[in-house]
Structures are given as structure tokens and as C-alpha cells.
VOKOLTI-57838 format. One line per field, with one value per residue (C-alpha): residue number from 1; residue in one letter; x, y, z. Coordinates in steps of 0.25 Angstrom, whole numbers. Each point is the difference from the previous one (the first is absolute). Layout:
N
nr = NUM,...
rest = A,...
xx = X,...
yy = Y,...
zz = Z,...
END
This chain:
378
nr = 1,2,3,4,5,6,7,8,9,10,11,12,13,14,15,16,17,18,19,20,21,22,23,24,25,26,27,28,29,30,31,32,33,34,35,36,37,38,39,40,41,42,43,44,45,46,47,48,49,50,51,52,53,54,55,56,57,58,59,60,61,62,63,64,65,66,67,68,69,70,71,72,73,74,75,76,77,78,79,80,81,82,83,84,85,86,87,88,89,90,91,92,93,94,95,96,97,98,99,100,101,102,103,104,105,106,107,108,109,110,111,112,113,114,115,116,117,118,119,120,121,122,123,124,125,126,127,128,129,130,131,132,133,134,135,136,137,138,139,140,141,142,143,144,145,146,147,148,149,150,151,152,153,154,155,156,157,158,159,160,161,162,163,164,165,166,167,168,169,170,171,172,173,174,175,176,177,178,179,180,181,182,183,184,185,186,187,188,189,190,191,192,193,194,195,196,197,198,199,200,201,202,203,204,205,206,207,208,209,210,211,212,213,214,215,216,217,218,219,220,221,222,223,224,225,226,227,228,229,230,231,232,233,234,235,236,237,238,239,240,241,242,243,244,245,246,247,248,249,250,251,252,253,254,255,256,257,258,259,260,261,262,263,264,265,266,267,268,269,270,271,272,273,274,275,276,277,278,279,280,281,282,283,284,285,286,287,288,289,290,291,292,293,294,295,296,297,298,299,300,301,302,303,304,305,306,307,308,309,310,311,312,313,314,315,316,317,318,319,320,321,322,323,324,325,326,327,328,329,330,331,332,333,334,335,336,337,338,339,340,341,342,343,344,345,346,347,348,349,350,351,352,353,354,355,356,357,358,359,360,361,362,363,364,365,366,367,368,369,370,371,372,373,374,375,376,377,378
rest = X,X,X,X,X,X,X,X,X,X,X,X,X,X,X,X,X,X,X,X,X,X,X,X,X,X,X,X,X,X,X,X,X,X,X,X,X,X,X,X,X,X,X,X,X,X,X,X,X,X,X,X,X,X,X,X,X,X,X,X,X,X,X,X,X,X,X,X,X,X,X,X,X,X,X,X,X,X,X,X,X,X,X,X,X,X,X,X,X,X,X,X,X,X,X,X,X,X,X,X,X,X,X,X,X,X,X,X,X,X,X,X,X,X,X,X,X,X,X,X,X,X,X,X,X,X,X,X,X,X,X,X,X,X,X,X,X,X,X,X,X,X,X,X,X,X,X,X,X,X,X,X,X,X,X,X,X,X,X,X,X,X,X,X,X,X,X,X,X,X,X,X,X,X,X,X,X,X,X,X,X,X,X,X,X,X,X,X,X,X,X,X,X,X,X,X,X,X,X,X,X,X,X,X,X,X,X,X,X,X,X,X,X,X,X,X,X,X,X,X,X,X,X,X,X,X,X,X,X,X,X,X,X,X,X,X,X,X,X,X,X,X,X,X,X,X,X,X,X,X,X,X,X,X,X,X,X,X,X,X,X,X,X,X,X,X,X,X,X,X,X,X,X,X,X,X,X,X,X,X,X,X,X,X,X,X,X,X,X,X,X,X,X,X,X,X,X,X,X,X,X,X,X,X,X,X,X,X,X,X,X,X,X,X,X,X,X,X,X,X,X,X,X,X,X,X,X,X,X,X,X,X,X,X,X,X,X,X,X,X,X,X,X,X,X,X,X,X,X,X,X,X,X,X,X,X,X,X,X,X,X,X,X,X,X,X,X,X,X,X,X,X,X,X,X,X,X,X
xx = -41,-5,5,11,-6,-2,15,-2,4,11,-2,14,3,16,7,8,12,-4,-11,-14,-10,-3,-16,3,-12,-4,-10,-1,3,9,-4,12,15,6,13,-8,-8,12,9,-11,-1,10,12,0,-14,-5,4,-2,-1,-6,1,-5,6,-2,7,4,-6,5,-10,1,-16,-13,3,-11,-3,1,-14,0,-5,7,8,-4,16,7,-3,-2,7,5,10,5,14,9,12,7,8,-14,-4,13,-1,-14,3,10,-8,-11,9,9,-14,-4,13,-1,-15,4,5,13,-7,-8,0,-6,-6,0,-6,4,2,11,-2,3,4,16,-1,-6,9,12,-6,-1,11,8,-10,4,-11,4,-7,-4,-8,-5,-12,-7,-15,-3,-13,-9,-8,9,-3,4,12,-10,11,9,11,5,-4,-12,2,-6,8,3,11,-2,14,-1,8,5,6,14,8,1,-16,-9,-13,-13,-1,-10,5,-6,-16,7,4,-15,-7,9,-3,12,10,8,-4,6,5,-11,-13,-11,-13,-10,-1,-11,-14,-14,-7,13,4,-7,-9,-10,-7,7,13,12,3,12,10,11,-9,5,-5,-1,5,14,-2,-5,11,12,-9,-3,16,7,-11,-5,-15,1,10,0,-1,3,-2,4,-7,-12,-9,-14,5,4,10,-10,-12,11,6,-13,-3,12,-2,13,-1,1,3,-2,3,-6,-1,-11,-14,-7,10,-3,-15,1,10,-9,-12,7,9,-15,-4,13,-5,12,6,-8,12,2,2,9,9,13,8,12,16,5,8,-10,-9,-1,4,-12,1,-9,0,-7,-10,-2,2,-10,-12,1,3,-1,9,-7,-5,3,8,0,6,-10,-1,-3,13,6,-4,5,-6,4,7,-1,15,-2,7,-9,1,-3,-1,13,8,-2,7,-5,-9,12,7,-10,-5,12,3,-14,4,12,2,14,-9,-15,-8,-7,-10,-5,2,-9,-14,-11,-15,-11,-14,4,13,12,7,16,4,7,-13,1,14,-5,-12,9,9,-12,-5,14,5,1
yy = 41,-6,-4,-10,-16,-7,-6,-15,-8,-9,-14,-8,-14,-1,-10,-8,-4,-14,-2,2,13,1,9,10,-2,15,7,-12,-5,-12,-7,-7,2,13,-7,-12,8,10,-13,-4,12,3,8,15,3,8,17,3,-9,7,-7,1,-12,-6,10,-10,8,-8,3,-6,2,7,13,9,15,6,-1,-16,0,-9,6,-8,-3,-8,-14,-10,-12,5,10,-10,-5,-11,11,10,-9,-7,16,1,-14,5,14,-6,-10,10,11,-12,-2,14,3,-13,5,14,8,4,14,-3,5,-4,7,-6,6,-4,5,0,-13,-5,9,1,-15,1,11,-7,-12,9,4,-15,-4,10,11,14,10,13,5,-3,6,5,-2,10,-4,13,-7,-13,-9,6,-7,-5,-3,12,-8,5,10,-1,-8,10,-4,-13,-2,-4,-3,2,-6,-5,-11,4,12,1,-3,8,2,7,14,10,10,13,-10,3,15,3,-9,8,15,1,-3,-12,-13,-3,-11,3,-3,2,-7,-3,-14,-8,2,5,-7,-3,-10,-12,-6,-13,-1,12,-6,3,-10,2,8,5,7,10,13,-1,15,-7,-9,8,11,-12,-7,15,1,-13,-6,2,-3,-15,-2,-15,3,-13,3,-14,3,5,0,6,6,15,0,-8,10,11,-6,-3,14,8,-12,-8,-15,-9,-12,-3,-11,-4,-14,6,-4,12,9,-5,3,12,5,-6,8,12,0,-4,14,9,8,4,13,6,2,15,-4,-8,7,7,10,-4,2,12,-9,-8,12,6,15,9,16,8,7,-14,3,12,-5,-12,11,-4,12,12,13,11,-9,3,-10,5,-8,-7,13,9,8,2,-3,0,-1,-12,4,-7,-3,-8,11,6,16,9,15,1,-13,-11,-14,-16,-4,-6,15,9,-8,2,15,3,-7,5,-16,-8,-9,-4,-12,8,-12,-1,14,6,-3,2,4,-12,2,-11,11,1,-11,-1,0,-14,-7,6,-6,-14,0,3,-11,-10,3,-1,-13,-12
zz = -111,12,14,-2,1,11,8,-4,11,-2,1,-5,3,2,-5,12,-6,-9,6,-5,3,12,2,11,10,-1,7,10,14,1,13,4,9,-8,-2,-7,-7,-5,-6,-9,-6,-13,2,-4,-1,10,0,15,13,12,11,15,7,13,11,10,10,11,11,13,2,0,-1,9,1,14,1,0,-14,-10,-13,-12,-3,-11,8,-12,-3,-12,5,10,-1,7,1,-7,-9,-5,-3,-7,-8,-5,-3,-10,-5,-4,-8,-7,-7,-2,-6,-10,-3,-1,-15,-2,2,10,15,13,12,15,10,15,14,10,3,-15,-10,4,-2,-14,-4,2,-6,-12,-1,2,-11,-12,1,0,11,-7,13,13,2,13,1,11,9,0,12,6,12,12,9,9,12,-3,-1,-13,-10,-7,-14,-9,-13,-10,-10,-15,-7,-17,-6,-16,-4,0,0,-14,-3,-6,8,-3,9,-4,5,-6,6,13,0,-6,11,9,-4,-9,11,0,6,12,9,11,-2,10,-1,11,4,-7,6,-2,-13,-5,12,-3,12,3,10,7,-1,-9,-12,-2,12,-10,-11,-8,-5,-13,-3,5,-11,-9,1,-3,-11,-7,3,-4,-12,-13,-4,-4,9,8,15,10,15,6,12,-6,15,-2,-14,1,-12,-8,2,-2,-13,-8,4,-7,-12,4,-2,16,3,18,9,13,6,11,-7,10,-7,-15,1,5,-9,-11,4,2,-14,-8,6,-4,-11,-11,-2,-15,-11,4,16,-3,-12,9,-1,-10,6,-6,-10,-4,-3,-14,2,-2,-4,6,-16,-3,9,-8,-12,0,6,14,5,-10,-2,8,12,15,9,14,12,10,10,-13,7,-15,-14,-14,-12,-11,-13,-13,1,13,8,11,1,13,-2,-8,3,-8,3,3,7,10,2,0,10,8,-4,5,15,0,2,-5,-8,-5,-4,-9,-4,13,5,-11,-2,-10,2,-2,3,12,5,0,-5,-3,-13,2,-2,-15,0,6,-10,-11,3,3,-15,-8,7,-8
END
């Protein structure tokens, strides 16, 4: 049996209350005010909004080094505001029509700094979303403070939230502790801030100040959405979650009133390359994932009776039994506690504390357990 079909994305048109189908504009940029854009589209049809809105910088001018030199700041027109009110009155004019646009399981994600973010999460809150964390994005390399007037703003906020504290939401959680070394995901994440190929330049210049990594957006996409999922970022820039989604094989929707913005996120989107199928195929959660005996390893002749497993420093070793026991001088016992009777150790992962030779090395015998579950799924 071969490796299980490729994920078909999913296209469905919802149906808005009486009113005809309406085509999602997927994989597209809508060129126009978000809040605009947002109304015309039908209610429940989106899985996941990310957004990265206006901070309201509220600068009072040119920011400069020591040196003279000027700091290529957030200076555009477009995160101006008349006062703190208008922020407010837009804040909640935005996520009305996310949460209209939004599935019942759907979630959003909005990333801020302190200048914003306390005012978006209590305008989630008043508006019926239910936090499920705050998540710090820790800056590996941040701006310095140049007049050493306060301390150096090395971090954002992203807030995650569902759509109320009964909904159900997508998490994928068991993605999250493999991307993490089998630990589980915390609330910090550290990345550095965008630059190198990644930071996008003409003519010398940054085109867009705020860019994102895209390992930030790839780690919540990864987290929070399946493959066919639709993504909307309402304030889609030069096209990080766009690039990001098409890669992992979610479905995007991005809009942008800037036409500099639009092109370049064109361009760079047309140049992602997706994820192949075996990239992109997860770790299941633990409930979701079809137990696996290691016997049935040895019963389908993946691993045959008599074979070695040792663990990756070749400290111990154990040889495979037809029963699917594993047997060490005179102990016999699962993979799991020999495992820990060998390390004298409270517990074991046996799938990923043993390995098996190949002529490539040493290899865990999860990857048998992985393939096996690739070749049986329906």
C-alpha cells in the first residue's frame, strides 16, 4: 500500500444566511481599506486571521543614532492616528469583521507592541473572543535604545485567541512539541528580527519597516491550521503570511491598500515554493493517532526477531524478540522498560530512545512507526 494521497485542499463556499454563494477570493490580494474589504466578504468562511495592525507608534519625530545617522522608523502615514480614541474606534471596527468572517471554530492571532496591544486585547475581550495565550516574541538581535532613556524594546506581544470560551479551535499540539525537541511549546519564542535575504530591499531601502520573520509565522500557521485551511491577514504588507501559507499548503486570502506593498508581495508569493506532501504531513496529537505496537512492527517484517536496537551512543543494546519484547542478557521486557531498567531512569520513550542500523546510520525506530502509520492511513 502506498503513502497516503495527497491533503486536498479545501475550497468550500459557505453559505451566508439566504443569501447566494459567495467565491472566497483565495490565494489573492484585495486591494482596498481591510474594514471594507472584510464586509464584503461572506460570514463564517475564514479558519484563521492573522493580523499585524497599525501600532500607533505615536512618534513625536525623526528618530536618530548618537552618531547623527537617522533610524529607518515606522514614519508612514498609514500608522498615523488623530488620537487614542480614533486607534480605539478602528481597533473595533477591524475585529467586529474578523469575528463576522471567522468559523465558529475559527481563531485569530494579533501581533502588537506596547504601544497597541493592551488596547487590542481589551477590545477582544469587550468583543466576545476568548484569549488562549499571549505570546511573547522575544527579539534575538532588537534596536538598541538609542537615548538610553528606557530599556531597550527587545520583545512584541501576539494575543491567540478563539471564538468564545466554549469554541473549539484547531491546535496541533503534538507539531509543536516535535518542532520543539519533544518538549512542549512555550509562550516565549525568540527569533531574530527580519534581515539578511529575508528583509526585503529596493534600492537599498527597506520596503516595508515592520516585516515579519516568516519562522514566527510559520511556527503559528504549523500550530493553529490544517492543510486547506483559509488564512485572511487583513493587513497583508509586503506578504509574509501569504509566502508562509502557500508554502505549508494552506489556502490565503491578504489585504493591502499600499500598491508598493501589493507588488512586492506578488513577486515574492510567485517565488514561494510549497512544502512536497511528506514536508508537509505532521505529527498527529496523541488522540488523534492510531495506536502502533512495536509487535506490529515485527509482525509486518519491518524489524525481524533477532535484530539489534541499540540507543544512539551505542551505550546499551538489546535484541528484538518475535513477541515484540526486547531482551538483554537475561531481562526481557518492552521496548519502553527495558529502556528505563537499563538507565536506571523513571521512564523511557522507547520509539525514540532505540535505534536501528541502516546503511545511512543509526536511525530511531520511530521512523518505522511513522512509515507504518504513513502506509495504513486512509
Amino acid at each position: 500500500m502506498g503513502v497516503i494521497d495527497k491533503v486536498k485542499a479545501r475550497v468550500a463556499v459557505p453559505m451566508v444566511d439566504d443569501q447566494p454563494r459567495v467565491q472566497l477570493p483565495l490565494d489573492s490580494i484585495i486591494m482596498q481599506d481591510c474594514i471594507t474589504a472584510m464586509r464584503a466578504l461572506p460570514a463564517k468562511s475564514v479558519d484563521m486571521i492573522f493580523a499585524d495592525p497599525p501600532y500607533n507608534l505615536q512618534l513625536g519625530g525623526d528618530l536618530s543614532r548618537p552618531d547623527g545617522s537617522h533610524v529607518d522608523a515606522v514614519t508612514d502615514d498609514w500608522d498615523k492616528f488623530d488620537s487614542l480614541a480614533a486607534y480605539d474606534q478602528f481597533t473595533r471596527a477591524w475585529l467586529t469583521e474578523a469575528r463576522r468572517i471567522l468559523k465558529d471554530d475559527g481563531a485569530i492571532w494579533v501581533i502588537g507592541s506596547y504601544h497597541n496591544i493592551f488596547k487590542v486585547g481589551s477590545a477582544i475581550q469587550d468583543l466576545g473572543y476568548w484569549i488562549l495565550n499571549d505570546v511573547v516574541w522575544r527579539k534575538s538581535n532588537p534596536m538598541p535604545n538609542f537615548k538610553g532613556t528606557r530599556f531597550t524594546n527587545a520583545h512584541e506581544t501576539l494575543i491567540w485567541a478563539s471564538m468564545g470560551e466554549k469554541a473549539r479551535y484547531t491546535f496541533n499540539y503534538r507539531s509543536m512539541k516535535t518542532l520543539n525537541d519533544e518538549l512542549q511549546m512555550r509562550s516565549d519564542w525568540e527569533f531574530p528580527v527580519c534581515g539578511g535575504q529575508e528583509r526585503l530591499k529596493r534600492g537599498g531601502v527597506k520596503v516595508h519597516p515592520t516585516q515579519k520573520p516568516e519562522a514566527l509565522i510559520y511556527r503559528i500557521l504549523l500550530a493553529c491550521t490544517k492543510p486547506g485551511d483559509v488564512v485572511l491577514d487583513p493587513f497583508f504588507g509586503i506578504g509574509t503570511t501569504g509566502a508562509v501559507a502557500k508554502r505549508l499548503g494552506r489556502r490565503w486570502i491578504g489585504i493591502e491598500r499600499e500598491i508598493d506593498y501589493v507588488d512586492a508581495a506578488r513577486e515574492r508569493i510567485d517565488a514561494a515554493l510549497p512544502l512536497d506532501e511528506s514536508a508537509l504531513k505532521t505529527m498527529q496529537s496523541p488522540k488523534a493517532a492510531p495506536r502502533v505496537a512495536f509487535g506490529t512492527i515485527v509482525e509486518n517484517g519491518m524489524l525481524v526477531a533477532g535484530a539489534v536496537l541499540t540507543d544512539a551512543k551505542r551505550r546499551y543494546r538489546v535484541t528484538v524478540r518475535a513477541d515484540g519484547s526486547v531482551m538483554s542478557g537475561d531481562t526481557t521486557g518492552s521496548i519502553h522498560k527495558l529502556g528505563s531498567v537499563l538507565q536506571g531512569a523513571p521512564a523511557c520513550n522507547g520509539w525514540t530512545f532505540w535505534h536501528y542500523e541502516t546503511p545511512e546510520g543509526l536511525k530511531p525506530i520511530d521512523d518505522l512507526r511513522q512509515t507504518y502509520l504513513l502506509a495504513t492511513q486512509i
